[in-house]
LOPA-433604 format. One line per 5 residues: number of its first residue (from 1); their letters; for each residue z, x, y of C-alpha. Coordinates in steps of 0.1 Angstrom, whole numbers, plus 5000, padded with zeros to 4 digits. Last residue first. Layout:
BEGIN
NUM = a = Z:X:Y; ...
***
This chain:
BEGIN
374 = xxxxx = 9026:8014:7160; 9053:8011:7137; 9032:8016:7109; 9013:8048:7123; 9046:8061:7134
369 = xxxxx = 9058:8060:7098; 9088:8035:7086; 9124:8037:7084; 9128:8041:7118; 9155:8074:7120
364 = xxxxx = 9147:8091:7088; 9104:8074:7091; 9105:8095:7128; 9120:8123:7113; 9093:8131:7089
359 = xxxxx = 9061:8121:7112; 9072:8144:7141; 9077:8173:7120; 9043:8172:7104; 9029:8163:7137
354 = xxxxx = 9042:8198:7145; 9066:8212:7173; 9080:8182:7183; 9089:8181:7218; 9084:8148:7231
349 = xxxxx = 9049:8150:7247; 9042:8169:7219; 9047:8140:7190; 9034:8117:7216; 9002:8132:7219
344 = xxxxx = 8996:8137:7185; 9003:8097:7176; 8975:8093:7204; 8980:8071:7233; 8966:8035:7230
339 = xxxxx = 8996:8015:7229; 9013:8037:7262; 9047:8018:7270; 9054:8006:7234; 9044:8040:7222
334 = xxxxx = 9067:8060:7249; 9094:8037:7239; 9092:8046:7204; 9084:8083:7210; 9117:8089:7234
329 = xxxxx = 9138:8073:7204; 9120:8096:7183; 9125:8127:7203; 9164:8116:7211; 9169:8117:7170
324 = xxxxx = 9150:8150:7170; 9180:8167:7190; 9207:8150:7170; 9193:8161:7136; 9183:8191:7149
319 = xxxxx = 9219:8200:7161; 9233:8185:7130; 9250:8154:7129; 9288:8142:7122; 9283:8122:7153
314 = xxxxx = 9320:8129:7170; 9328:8155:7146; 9299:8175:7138; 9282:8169:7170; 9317:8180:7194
309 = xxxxx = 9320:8211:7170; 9286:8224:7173; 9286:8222:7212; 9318:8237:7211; 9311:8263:7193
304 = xxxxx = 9276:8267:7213; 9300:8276:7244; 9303:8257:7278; 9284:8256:7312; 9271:8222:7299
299 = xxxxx = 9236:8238:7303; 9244:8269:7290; 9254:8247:7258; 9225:8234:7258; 9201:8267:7258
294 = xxxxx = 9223:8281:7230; 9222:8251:7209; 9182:8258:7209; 9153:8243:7225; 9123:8253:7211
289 = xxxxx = 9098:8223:7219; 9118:8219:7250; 9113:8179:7253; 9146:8173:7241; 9163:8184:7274
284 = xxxxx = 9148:8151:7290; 9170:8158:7323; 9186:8129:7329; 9185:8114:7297; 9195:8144:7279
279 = xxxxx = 9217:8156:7304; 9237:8126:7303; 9244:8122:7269; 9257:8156:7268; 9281:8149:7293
274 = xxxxx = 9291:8121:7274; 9295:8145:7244; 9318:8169:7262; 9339:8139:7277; 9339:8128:7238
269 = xxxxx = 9352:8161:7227; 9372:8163:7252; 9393:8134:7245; 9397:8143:7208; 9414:8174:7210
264 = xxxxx = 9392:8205:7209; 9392:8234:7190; 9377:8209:7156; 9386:8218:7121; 9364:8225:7101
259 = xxxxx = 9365:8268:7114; 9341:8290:7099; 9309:8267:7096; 9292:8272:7126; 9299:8310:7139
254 = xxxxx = 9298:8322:7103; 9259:8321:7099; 9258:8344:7131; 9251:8335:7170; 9234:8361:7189
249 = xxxxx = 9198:8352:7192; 9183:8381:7207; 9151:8373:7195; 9156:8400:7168; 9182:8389:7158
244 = xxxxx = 9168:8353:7147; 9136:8369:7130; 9166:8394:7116; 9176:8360:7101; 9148:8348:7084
239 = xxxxx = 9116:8330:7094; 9075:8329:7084; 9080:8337:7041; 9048:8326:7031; 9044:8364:7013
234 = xxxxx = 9080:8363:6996; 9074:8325:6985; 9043:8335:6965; 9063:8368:6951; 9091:8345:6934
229 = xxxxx = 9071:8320:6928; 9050:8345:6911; 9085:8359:6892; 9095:8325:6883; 9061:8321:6865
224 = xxxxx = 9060:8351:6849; 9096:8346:6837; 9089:8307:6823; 9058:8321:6809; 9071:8349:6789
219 = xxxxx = 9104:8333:6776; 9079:8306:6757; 9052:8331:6747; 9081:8352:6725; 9086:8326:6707
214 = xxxxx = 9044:8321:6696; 9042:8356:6689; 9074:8353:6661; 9091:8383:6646; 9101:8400:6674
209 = xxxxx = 9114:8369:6694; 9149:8371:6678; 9149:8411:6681; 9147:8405:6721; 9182:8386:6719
204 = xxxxx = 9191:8356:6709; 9222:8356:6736; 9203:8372:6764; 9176:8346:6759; 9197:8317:6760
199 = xxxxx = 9216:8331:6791; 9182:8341:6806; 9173:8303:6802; 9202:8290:6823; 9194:8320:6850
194 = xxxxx = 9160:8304:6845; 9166:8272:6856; 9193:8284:6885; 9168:8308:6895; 9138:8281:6900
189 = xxxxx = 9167:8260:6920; 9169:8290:6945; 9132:8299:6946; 9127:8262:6957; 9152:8272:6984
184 = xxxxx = 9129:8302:6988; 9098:8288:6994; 9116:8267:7020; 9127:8295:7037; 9143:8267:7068
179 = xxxxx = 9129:8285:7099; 9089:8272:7093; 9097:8239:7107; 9131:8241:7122; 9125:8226:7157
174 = xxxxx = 9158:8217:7173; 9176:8251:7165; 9213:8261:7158; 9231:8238:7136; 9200:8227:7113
169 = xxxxx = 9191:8267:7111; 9232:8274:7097; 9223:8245:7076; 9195:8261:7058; 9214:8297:7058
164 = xxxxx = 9246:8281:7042; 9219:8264:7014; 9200:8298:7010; 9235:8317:7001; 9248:8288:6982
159 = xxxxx = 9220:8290:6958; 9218:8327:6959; 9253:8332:6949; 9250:8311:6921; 9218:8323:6903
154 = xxxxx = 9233:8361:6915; 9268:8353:6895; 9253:8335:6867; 9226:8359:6860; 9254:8391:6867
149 = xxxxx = 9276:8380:6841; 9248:8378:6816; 9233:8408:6824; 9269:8426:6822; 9281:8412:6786
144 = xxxxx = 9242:8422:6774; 9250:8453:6783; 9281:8453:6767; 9266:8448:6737; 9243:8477:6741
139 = xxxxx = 9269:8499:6744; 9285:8489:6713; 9255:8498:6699; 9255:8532:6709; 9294:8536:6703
134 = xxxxx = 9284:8525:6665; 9252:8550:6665; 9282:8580:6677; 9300:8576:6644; 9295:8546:6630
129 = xxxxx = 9272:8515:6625; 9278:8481:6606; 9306:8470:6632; 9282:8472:6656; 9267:8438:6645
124 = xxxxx = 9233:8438:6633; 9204:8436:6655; 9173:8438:6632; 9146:8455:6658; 9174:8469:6681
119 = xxxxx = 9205:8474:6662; 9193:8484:6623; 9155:8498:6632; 9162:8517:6663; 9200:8525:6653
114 = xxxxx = 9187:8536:6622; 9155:8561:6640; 9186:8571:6664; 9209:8582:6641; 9176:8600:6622
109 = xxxxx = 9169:8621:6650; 9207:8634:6662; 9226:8614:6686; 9243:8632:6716; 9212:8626:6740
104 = xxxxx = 9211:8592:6730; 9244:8588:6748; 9237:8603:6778; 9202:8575:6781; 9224:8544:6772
99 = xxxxx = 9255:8560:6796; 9229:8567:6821; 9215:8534:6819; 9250:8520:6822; 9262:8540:6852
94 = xxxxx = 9229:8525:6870; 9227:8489:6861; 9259:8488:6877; 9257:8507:6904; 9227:8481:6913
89 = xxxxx = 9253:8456:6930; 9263:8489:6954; 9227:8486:6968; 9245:8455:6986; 9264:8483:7010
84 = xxxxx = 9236:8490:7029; 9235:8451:7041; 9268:8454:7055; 9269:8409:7053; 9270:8394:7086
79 = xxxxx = 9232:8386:7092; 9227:8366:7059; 9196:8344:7053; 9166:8367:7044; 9188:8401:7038
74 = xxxxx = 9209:8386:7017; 9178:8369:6997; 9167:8404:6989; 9194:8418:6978; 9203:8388:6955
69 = xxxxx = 9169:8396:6939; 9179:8433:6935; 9211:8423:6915; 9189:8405:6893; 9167:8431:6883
64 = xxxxx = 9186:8456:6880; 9207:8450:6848; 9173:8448:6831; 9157:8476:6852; 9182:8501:6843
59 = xxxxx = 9189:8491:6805; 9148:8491:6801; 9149:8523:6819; 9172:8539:6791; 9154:8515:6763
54 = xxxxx = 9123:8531:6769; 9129:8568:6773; 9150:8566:6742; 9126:8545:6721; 9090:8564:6729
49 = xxxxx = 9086:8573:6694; 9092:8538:6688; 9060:8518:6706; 9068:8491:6682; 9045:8465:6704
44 = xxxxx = 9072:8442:6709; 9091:8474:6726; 9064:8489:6745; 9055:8456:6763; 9091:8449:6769
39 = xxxxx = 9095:8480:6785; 9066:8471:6808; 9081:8442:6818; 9111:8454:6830; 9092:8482:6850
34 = xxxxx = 9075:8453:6864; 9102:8439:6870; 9115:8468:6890; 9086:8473:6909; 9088:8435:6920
29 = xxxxx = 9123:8441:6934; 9113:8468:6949; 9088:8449:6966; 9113:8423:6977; 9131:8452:6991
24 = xxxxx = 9101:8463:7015; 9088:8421:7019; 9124:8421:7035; 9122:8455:7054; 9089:8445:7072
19 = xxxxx = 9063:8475:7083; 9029:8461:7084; 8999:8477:7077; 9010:8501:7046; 9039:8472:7037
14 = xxxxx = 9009:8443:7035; 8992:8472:7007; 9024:8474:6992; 9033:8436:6990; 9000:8427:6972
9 = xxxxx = 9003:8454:6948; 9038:8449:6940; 9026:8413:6937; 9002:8428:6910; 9022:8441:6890
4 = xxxx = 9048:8415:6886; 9023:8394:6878; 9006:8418:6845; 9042:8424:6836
***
C-alpha cells in the first residue's frame, strides 16, 4: 500500500507540471492499487464494522487492477487500438462491485456478521450458506473466477503487446536506444511471475494468509515489488507510440507485420535491395543518426512496405539491424584507416546515437568490443 501510495504521489505531482496521458492512466492504475492495498490493510486487521464498504471496493479495485495495467501498456505500444474503448476491460470489475455492494444491501445484520466470519475469514464453501448469504458467497466465487481469468489474459496480452511494439521500433528506426520501453519489457516478464503467483494466491485465498504474519509477508513483497517496478519503469519511460505520432510518424504497428508474405516477386526484391546497396555506399545514408525506414524509402522513391518486405525476406533483418550493420562495417574501416581516433568519435562519425549503442552492435556483428578490435 505504502508503494503504491507513494508512486501516485510521485506521478501526481509530475501530472500538475507536466500533462502526459500515459503517466495520467498509469497513475490510476497506482490509485487503484493502492485502494487494493488499503482494503487489504483493513481486512487482516479485522476492521469488520467496516466489511461492506470494504469488500465492495475491494471487489472494484481487485478486478480493476489488472485491467488498468493492460490500459496502460496499450496506450505505450499500440497506436491502432480505440483507446477509449479499453475502459470497457474495467466493466467488469464494475457490475461485480455493485452486485457485491447491492447485495449486501438486501442482507440483514447478522447475515452479514456469518457471512463475514464463515465466507471471508473461514471460507467455507457456499454450499454451507443460504438464503441471500449463499448468493453472496457465490458471488464471491465468481469473483475469484474473473480475477483469475483476467491475470492470465492481461499477463499474456501485455507480453505480446510490448514484444510487437519492440519489433515494430527495430522495423522502423536505426537508433532505438531509449524507443524500445525497456523498463516495461522487464515489466512484462515481472507480470508473467506474478500473474503465476496471483493464481496461487487467488486460489488460497486472503483467509489462508489470515492466520499466519509470516504468509502473508511472502505475497506482500513480491506485489510491492512488482508494483515499484511497475512505477520505476513508468517514470524512465523516454518513448511510446504517441511519441511516434506525435512526430508525424505515420506508419502503425500493423504496417510491418500484417502481411508475411512478400508484394513483390523475387526479382524486385533483389533490384530493390541493390538499389539499396547502392545508396548506402554512395551516399553514406547510415550516418543520419535518426534515420528512419521512412527517410529510405523516400530515397528509393518507393514505400516503407516495401522497404520492410525486401529486409525481411532477402536478409531476414530488421531495419536497425541492417542500418547498424553498415555503421559497424563503416567503424572497422574507419579504425584501420584512423588507429589513433577515439572509439567516441567513430561511434558519431558513423551514426550511432550512444557509445552504448555503438559498443553493443559492434561485438553482434564482430564478435568482440571495439576496444579489442582496435
Amino acid at each position: 500500500m505504502v508503494v503504491a501510495a507513494l508512486w501516485s504521489l510521485i506521478l501526481l505531482l509530475d501530472l500538475l507540471t507536466r500533462f502526459d496521458r500515459a503517466r495520467l492512466k498509469l497513475l490510476v492504475f497506482m490509485l487503484t492499487a493502492t485502494g487494493l492495498y488499503a482494503m487489504h490493510w483493513m481486512f487482516f486487521n479485522r476492521q469488520t464494522h467496516y466489511t461492506v464498504f470494504c469488500d465492495t471496493v475491494y471487489t472494484f479495485c481487485n478486478l480493476a487492477v489488472f485491467p488498468l495495467y493492460y490500459i496502460y501498456v496499450n496506450h505505450l505500444t499500440d497506436s491502432t487500438s480505440r483507446h477509449r474503448r479499453d475502459w470497457m476491460l474495467v466493466l467488469p470489475a464494475v457490475v461485480m462491485a455493485t452486485l457485491v455492494g447491492g447485495t449486501y444491501g438486501l442482507m440483514q445484520r447478522d447475515e452479514i456478521q456469518q457471512f463475514v466470519e464463515g465466507f471471508l475469514y473461514n471460507f467455507s464453501l457456499a454450499n454451507d450458506f443460504t438464503g441471500i448469504t449463499r448468493w453472496q458467497a457465490l458471488l464471491h466465487v465468481a469473483v475469484k473466477v474473473i480475477f483469475a481469468l483476467e491475470a492470465l489474459a492481461v499477463g499474456v496480452a501485455s507480453f505480446i503487446k510490448v514484444h510487437r511494439y519492440r519489433h515494430w521500433v527495430r522495423s522502423y528506426y536505426s537508433n532505438v536506444e531509449g524507443k524500445l520501453l525497456e523498463p516495461l519489457r522487464i515489466i512484462a516478464v515481472a507480470v508473467v511471475v506474478i500473474v503465476a503467483a496471483s493464481f496461487v494466491v487467488n486460489v488460497l485465498g486472503r483467509t489462508y494468509f489470515t492466520h499466519s504474519s509470516a504468509m502473508l509477508a511472502v505475497p506482500s513483497i513480491l506485489f510491492s515489488a512488482l508494483i515499484f517496478l511497475i512505477g520505476y519503469g513508468g517514470e524512465r519511460m523516454e518513448f511510446s507510440m504517441a511519441d511516434a505520432e506525435s512526430s508525424h510518424d505515420d506508419i502503425a504497428i500493423g504496417d510491418t507485420d500484417s502481411n508475411d508474405e512478400p508484394l513483390l516477386d523475387a526479382a524486385t526484391l533483389h533490384d530493390l535491395h541493390e538499389r539499396l546497396e547502392e545508396i548506402m555506399t554512395t551516399e553514406e545514408l547510415f550516418a543520419q543518426p535518426n534515420l528512419r525506414i521512412n527517410d529510405v524509402a523516400a530515397r528509393l522513391h518507393t514505400n516503407r512496405h516495401y522497404v520492410y518486405t525486401m529486409l525481411k525476406h532477402e536478409l531476414g533483418l530488421t531495419f536497425a539491424d541492417y542500418i547498424n550493420n553498415h555503421r559497424v562495417a563503416a567503424a572497422v574501416e574507419m579504425m584501420r584507416a584512423n588507429p589513433g581516433k577515439r572509439l567516441n568519435e567513430v561511434a558519431q562519425a558513423v551514426g550511432f546515437a550512444s557509445d552504448t549503442s555503438f559498443y553493443r552492435h559492434f561485438k553482434r556483428v564482430m564478435g568482440c568490443s571495439p576496444s579489442h578490435f582496435k
